[in-house]
C-alpha positions in Angstrom: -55.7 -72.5 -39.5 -59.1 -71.6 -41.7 -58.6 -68.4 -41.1 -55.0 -68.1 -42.1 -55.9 -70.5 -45.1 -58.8 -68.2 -46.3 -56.4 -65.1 -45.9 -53.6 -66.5 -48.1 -56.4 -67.3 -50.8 -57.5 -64.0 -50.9 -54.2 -62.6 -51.2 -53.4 -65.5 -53.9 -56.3 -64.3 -55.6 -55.3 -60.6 -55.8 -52.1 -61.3 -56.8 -53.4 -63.8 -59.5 -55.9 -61.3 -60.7 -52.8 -58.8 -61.9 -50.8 -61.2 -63.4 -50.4 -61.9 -67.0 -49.5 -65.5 -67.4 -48.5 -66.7 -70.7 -47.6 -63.3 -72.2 -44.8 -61.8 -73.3 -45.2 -58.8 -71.6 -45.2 -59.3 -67.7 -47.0 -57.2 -65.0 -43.6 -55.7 -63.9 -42.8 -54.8 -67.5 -46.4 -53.3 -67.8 -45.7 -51.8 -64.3 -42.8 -50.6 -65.2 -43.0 -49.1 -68.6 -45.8 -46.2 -67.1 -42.5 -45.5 -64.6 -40.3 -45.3 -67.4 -41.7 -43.5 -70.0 -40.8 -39.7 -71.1 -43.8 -37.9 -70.5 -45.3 -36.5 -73.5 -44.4 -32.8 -74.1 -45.3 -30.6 -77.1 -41.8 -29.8 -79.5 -41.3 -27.5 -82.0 -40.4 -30.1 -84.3 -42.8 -33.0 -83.0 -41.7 -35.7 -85.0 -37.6 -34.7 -85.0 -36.2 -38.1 -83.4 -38.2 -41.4 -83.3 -39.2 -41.2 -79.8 -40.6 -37.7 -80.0 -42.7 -39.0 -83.1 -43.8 -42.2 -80.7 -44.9 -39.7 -78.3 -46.9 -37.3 -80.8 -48.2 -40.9 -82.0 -48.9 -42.0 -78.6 -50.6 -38.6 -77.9 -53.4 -38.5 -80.8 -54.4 -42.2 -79.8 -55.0 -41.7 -76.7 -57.1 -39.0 -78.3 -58.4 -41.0 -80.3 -57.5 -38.4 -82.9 -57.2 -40.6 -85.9 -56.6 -37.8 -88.6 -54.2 -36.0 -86.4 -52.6 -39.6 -86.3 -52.7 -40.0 -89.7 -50.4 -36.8 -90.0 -48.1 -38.9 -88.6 -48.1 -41.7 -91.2 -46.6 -42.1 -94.4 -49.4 -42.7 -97.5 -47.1 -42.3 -100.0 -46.6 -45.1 -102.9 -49.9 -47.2 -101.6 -51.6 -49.3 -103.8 -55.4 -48.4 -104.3 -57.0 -51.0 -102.1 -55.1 -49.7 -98.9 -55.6 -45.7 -99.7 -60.0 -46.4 -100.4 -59.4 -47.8 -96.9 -59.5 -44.3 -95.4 -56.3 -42.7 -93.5 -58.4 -42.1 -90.1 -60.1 -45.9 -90.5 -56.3 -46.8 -90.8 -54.6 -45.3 -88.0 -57.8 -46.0 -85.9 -56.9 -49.7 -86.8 -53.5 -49.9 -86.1 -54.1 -48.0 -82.6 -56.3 -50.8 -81.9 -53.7 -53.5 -82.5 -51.4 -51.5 -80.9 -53.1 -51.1 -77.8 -54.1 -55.2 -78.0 -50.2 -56.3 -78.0 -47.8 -53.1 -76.4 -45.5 -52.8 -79.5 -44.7 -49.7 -78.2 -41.6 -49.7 -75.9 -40.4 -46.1 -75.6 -37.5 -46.4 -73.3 -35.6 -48.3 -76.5 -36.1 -45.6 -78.8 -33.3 -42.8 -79.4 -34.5 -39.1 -79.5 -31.5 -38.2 -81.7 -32.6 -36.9 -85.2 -30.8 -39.6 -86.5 -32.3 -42.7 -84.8 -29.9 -45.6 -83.5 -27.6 -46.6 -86.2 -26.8 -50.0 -84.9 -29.6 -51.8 -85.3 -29.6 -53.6 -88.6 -32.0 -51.2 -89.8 -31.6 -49.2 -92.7 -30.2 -45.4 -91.3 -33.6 -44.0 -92.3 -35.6 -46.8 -90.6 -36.0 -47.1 -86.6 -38.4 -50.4 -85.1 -41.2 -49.6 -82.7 -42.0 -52.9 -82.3 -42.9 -56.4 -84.1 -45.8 -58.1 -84.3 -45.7 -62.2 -84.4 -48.8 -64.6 -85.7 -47.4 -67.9 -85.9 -44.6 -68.4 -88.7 -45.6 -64.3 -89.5 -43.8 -61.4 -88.2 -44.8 -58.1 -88.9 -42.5 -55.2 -87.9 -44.0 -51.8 -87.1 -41.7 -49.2 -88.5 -40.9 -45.5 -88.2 -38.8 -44.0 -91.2 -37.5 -40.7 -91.8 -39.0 -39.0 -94.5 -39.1 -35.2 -96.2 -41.8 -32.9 -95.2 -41.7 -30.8 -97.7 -40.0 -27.7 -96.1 -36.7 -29.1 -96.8 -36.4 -31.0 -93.4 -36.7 -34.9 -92.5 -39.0 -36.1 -89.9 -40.0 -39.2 -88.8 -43.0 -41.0 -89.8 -44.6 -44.1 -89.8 -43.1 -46.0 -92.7 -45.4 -46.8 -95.3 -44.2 -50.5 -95.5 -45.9 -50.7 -92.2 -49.4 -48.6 -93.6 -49.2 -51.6 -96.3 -49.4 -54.3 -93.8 -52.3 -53.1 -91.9 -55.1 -54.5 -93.3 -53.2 -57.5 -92.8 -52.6 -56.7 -89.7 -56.6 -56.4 -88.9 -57.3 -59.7 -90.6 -55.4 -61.2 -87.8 -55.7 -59.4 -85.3 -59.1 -57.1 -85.4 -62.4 -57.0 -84.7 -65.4 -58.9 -86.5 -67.4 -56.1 -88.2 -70.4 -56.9 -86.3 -68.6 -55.9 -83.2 -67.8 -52.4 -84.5 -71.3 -51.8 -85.7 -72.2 -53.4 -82.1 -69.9 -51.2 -80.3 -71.3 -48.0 -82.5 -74.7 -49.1 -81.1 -73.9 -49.2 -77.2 -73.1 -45.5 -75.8 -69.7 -44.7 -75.8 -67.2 -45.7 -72.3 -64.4 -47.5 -71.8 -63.7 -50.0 -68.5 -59.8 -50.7 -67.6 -59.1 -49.6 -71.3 -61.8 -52.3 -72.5 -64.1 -50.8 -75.3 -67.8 -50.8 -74.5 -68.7 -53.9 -76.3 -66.0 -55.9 -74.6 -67.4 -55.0 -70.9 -70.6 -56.1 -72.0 -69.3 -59.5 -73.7 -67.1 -60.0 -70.6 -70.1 -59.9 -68.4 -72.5 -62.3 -70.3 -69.1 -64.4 -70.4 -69.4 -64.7 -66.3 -72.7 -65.1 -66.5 -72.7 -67.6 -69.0 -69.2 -69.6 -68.1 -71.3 -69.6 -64.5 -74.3 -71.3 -65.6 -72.6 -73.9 -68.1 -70.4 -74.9 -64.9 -73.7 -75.4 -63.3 -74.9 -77.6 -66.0 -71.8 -79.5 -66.0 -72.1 -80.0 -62.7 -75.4 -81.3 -62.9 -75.1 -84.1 -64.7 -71.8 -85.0 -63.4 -74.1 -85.4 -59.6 -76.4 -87.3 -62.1 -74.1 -89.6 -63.5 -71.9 -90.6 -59.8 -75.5 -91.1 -58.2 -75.3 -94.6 -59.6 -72.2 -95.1 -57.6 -72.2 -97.3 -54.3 -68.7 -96.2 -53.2 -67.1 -92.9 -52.7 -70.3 -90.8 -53.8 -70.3 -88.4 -51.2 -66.8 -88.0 -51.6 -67.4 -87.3 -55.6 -70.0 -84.8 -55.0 -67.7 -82.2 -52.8 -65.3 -82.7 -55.4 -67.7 -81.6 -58.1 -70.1 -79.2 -56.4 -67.2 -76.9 -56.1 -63.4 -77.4 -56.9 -64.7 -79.0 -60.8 -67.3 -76.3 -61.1 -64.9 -73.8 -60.7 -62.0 -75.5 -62.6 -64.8 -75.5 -65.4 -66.0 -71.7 -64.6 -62.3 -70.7 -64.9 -62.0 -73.1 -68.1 -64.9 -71.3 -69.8 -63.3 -68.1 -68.9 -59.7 -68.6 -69.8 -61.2 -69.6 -73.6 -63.5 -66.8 -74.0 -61.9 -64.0 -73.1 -58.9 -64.7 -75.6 -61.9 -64.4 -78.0 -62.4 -60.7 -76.5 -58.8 -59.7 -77.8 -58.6 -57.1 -75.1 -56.0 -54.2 -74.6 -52.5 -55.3 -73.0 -53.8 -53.0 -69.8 -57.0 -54.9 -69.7 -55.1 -58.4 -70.1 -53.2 -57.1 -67.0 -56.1 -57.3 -65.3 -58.6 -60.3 -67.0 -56.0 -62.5 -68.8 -56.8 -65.6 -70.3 -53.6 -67.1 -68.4 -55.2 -66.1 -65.1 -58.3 -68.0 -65.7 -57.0 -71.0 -66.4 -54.4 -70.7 -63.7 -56.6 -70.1 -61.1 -58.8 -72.9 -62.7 -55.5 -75.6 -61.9 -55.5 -74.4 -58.2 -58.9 -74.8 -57.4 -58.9 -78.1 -59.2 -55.8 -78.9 -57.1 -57.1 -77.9 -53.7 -60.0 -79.9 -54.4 -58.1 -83.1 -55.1 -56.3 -82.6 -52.2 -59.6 -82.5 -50.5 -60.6 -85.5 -52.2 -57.4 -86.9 -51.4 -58.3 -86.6 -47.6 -61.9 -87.8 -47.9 -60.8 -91.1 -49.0 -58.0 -92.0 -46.6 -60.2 -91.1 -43.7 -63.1 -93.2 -45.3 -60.7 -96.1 -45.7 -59.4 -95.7 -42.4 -62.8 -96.0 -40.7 -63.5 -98.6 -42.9 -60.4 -100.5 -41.6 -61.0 -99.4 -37.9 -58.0 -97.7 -38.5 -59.1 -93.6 -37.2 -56.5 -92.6 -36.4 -56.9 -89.0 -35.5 -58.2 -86.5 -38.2 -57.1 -83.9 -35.7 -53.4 -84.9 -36.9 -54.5 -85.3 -40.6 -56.9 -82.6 -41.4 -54.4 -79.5 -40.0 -51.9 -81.6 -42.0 -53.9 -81.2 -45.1 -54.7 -77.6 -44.0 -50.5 -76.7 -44.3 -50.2 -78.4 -47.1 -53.0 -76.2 -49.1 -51.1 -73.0 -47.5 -47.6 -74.4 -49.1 -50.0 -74.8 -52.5 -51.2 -71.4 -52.3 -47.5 -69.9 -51.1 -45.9 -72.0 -54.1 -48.3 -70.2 -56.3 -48.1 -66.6 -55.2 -44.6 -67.4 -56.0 -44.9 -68.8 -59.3 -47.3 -65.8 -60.1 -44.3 -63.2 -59.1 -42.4 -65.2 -61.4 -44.3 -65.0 -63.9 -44.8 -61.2 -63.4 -40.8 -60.6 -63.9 -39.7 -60.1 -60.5 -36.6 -61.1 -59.4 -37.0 -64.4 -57.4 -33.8 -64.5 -56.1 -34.5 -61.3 -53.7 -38.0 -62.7 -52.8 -36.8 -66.1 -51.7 -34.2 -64.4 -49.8 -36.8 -62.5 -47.9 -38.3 -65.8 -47.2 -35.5 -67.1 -46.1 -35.0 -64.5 -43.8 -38.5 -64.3 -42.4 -38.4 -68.7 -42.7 -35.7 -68.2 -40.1 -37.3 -65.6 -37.5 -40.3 -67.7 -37.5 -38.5 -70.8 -37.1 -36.9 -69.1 -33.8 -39.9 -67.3 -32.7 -42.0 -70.8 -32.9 -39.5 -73.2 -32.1 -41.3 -75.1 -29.2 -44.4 -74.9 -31.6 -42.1 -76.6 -34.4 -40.8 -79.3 -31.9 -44.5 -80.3 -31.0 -45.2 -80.4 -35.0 -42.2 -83.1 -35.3 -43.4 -84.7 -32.7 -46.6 -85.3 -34.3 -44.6 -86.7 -37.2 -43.1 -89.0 -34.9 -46.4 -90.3 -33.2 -47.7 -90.6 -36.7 -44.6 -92.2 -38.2 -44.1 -94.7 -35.2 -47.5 -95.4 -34.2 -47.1 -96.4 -30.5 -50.3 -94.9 -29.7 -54.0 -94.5 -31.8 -56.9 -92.4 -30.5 -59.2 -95.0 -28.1 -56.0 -97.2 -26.8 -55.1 -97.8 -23.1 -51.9 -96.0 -21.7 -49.8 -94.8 -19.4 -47.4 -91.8 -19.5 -45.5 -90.8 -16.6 -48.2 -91.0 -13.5 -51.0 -90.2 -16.2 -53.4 -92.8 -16.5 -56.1 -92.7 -19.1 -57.6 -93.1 -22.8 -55.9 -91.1 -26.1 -58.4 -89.1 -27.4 -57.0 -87.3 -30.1 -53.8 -86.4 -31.4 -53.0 -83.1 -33.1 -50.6 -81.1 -34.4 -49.6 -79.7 -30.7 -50.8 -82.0 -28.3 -52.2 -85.6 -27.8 -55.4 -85.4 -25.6 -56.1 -88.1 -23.1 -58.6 -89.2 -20.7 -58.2 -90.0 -17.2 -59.9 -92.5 -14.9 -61.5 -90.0 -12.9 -62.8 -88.8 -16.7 -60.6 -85.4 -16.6 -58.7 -84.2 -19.4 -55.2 -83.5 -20.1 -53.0 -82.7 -23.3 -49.0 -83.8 -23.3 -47.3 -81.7 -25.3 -46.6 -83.7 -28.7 -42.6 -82.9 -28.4 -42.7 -84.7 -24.6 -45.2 -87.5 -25.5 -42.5 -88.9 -28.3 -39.2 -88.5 -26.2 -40.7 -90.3 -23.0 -41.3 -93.4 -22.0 -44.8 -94.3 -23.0 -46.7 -97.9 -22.2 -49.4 -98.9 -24.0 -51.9 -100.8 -22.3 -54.2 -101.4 -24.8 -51.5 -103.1 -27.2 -51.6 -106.5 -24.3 -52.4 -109.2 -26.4 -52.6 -111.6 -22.9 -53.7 -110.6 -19.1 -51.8 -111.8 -16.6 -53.2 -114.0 -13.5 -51.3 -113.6 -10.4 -52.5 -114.4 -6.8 -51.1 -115.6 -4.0 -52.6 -117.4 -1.1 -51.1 -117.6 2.7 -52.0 -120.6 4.5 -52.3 -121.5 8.2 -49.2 -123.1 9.6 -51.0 -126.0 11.0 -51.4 -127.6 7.4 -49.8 -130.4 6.7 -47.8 -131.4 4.0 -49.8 -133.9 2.2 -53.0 -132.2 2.3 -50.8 -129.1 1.0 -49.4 -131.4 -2.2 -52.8 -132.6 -2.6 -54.0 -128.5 -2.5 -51.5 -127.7 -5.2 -52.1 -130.4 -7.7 -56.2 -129.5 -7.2 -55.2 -126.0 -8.6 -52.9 -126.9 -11.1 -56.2 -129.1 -12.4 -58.4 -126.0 -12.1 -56.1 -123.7 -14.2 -55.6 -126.6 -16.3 -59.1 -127.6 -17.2 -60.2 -123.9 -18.3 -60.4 -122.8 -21.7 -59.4 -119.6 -21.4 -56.0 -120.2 -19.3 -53.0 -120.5 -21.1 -50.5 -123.4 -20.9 -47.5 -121.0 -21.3 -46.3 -119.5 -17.9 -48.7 -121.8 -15.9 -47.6 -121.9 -12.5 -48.5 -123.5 -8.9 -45.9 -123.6 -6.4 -45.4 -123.5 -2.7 -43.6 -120.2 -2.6 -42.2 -119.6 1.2 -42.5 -120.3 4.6 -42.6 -117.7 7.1 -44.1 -117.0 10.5 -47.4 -116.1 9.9 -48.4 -119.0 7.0 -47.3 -120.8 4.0 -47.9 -118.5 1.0 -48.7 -120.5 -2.1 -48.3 -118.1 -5.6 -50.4 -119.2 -8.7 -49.3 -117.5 -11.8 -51.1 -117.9 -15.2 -51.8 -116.0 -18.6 -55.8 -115.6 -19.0 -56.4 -115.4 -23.4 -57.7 -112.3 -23.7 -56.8 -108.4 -24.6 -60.2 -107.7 -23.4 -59.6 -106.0 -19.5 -63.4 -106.9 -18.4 -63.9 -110.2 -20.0 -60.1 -110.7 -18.0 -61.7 -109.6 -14.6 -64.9 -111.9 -14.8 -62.2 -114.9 -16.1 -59.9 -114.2 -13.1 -63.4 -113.9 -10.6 -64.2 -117.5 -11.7 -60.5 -119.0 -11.1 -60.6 -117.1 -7.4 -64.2 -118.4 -6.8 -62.5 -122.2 -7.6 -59.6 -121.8 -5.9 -60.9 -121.2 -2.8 -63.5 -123.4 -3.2 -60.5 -125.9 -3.2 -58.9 -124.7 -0.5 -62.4 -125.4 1.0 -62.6 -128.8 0.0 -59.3 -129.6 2.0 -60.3 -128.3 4.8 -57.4 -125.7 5.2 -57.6 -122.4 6.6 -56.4 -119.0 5.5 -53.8 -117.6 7.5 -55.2 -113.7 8.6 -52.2 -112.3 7.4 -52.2 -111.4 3.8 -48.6 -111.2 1.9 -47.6 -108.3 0.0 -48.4 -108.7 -3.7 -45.4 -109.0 -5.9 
């Protein structure tokens, strides 16, 4: 089971480490939208239809060619403050928000000169995309505009040019960062710019070490405690450290304000999602360490072989509920997965039926409780003491110290007697006399007995019986029948030495003698 367990993390973890949780853009959309774009081709007439000036846009960006960019921008009609801003400085901005949120979707853009004409838009107006900060929205617009040769191209609109310094305020980078990424030599890391590699780093490395503080006085604090403190440090040496770790994360890289493509990859979502499952697995741990310290405290073990592969499924349904949730979250259609589930549910299910009925049974066993690991029983001609119960088999003991596991599915449907559950041991012994005893001195004989069962402690009045039984050939049996107080099988055979030991000694005192044939015991 560790194994399996430690395979569907990993895979949980991959999965989780491509998903962007919380965004409006999914992984499949991301995905998707490199699959769907028009490649970028050089025109004639480069900026003739919207999504032929997207593309020439796109193009210089990705350049990093900010005053071929700013070609493709209208400057017309801007007040002062914008224009001493510096085209290049502009478009350089804007490519830097763009690149932070995807307003860009080119497969809803028209590459007819006239742009779509249905879209509440003016006719000379087409949206690339919109832009929301809080109660704000910002659209970023393309607009068709003369170029001076008589023609109209599309450009974009100078509305949007106006809103970027806006735009920068809330979205941007501090100034020191740009004079800190002018410092560090020029590279970029899944799309990240220099400066937010090296902040990412010192983020792990930091978030790691505050988790390790955290941690440290939380072992400080619980080493007061005189119950459950071993219990509270697994749960904080790793699942809370992490679920802090992650915590750290998750807040500082939304400081980072990294490119969509790099958010694919180290979103703040993510962190904090992968923070809740460890914290999760970790209670469940801490779940387990407690009912098994209770149960020892109570006496009460009953089999952690059953309960800890229990726990160990119940992690794997965690981690398979949160692959799932994480495809969800990614935008792809959950229907079709669960029906592949479904599908492969069912050829498991019939591959590993028997293995299924043994699992139910287990249920059973634990559900019923006829049996608990250390007790006395019998099952079929087995003989012996329950060691363990698991999730396949219940492992028992034999007299002669061998071992052998029932099958979980034929230990609950049998019939199954459980020695160890007698809460009284039964006396039983029967005596043949010689014929040539006589009938007082047998009366006399019987009412001694009943007086020795009678005068011990440990010999129960109920069922307490002394009677002359039969007469046959070979003697007169006598049959003396009693319940001995005690669960305990070796204080009962000491008890049960002690009555013989009297009895006979009475038979003894009466001068009678023992017929040499014995009777069957019944």
């Amino acid at each position: 089971m560790k194994p399996l367990l430690r395979l569907l993390l990993c895979v949980c973890l991959m999965g989780l480490a491509l998903a962007a949780v919380g965004q409006e853009f999914t992984l499949k959309d991301v995905v998707e939208s490199g699959s769907a774009e028009v490649q970028s081709q050089r025109r004639e007439q480069p900026l003739a239809s919207p999504l032929a000036a997207a593309l020439a846009l796109r193009e210089a960006g990705q350049r990093q060619d900010w005053a071929q960019m700013a070609q493709y921008a209208d400057f017309r009609y801007l007040p002062d403050d914008v224009l001493e801003q510096g085209q290049a400085s502009l478009m350089r901005k804007l490519a830097l928000i763009w690149e932070q949120h995807q307003i860009l979707d080119l497969t809803s853009l028209s590459d007819d000169k006239t742009g779509r004409l249905n879209d509440g838009l003016p006719e000379f107006r087409e949206r690339l995309g919109t832009l929301r900060h809080g109660q704000e929205v910002f659209d970023v617009l393309l607009q068709r505009v003369p170029d001076g040769d008589g023609a109209q191209v599309w450009k974009i609109s100078n509305a949007t040019v106006r809103q970027i310094p806006r735009l920068w305020d809330l979205f941007g980078y501090h100034p020191s960062l740009e004079k800190l990424e002018r410092w560090l030599p020029e590279f970029r890391v899944f799309h990240m710019h220099n400066w937010q590699f090296v902040a990412l780093l010192l983020l792990f490395v930091g978030a790691w070490l505050l988790s390790g503080l955290v941690k440290w006085l939380l072992l400080r604090v619980i080493a007061r405690l005189s119950i459950y403190r071993d219990t509270m440090q697994r749960l904080i040496r790793r699942p809370l450290r992490l679920f802090v770790f992650f915590s750290t994360l998750n807040w500082g890289i939304y400081q980072l304000g990294l490119p969509l493509r790099a958010r694919v990859l180290f979103d703040s979502g993510i962190f904090m999602f992968l923070a809740g499952l460890f914290l999760v697995l970790g209670v469940i741990e801490f779940i387990l360490a407690l009912y098994i310290s209770r149960a020892v405290a109570k006496d009460e073990n009953y089999s952690p072989g059953f309960v800890r592969p229990l726990v160990t499924i119940v992690k794997i349904v965690v981690i398979i509920l949160a692959i799932l949730f994480w495809l969800d979250n990614a935008g792809y259609n959950m229907a079709t997965i669960l029906t592949g589930l479904g599908i492969g549910s069912l050829a498991v299910a019939l591959a590993a039926q028997k293995t299924l009925e043994n699992v139910f049974g287990a249920f059973t066993l634990y559900i019923a409780r006829p049996i608990k690991p250390g007790d006395f029983c019998r099952f079929g001609d087995v003989l012996g003491v329950v060691e363990e119960i698991g999730l396949r088999s219940t492992r028992m003991r034999k007299l002669d110290r061998t071992v052998v596991n029932v099958p979980n599915s034929v230990f609950s449907s049998r019939e199954l007697e459980n020695l160890s559950e007698i809460d009284r041991r039964l006396y039983r012994q029967k005596f043949c006399l010689d014929t040539a005893t006589e009938s007082e001195t047998l009366s006399a004989l019987l009412e001694d007995m009943r007086e020795i069962l009678g005068a011990h402690e440990r010999v129960l009045e109920l069922a307490r019986r002394v009677h002359f039984e039969e007469i046959l050939r070979e003697g007169f049996v006598v049959q003396v029948n009693a319940y001995i107080d005690t669960a305990d099988f070796a204080e009962f055979l000491q008890i049960a030495e002690a009555l013989n030991v009297k009895l006979l000694a009475a038979i003894e005192k009466r001068e009678i003698a023992l017929a040499r044939w014995v009777p069957a015991a019944g």
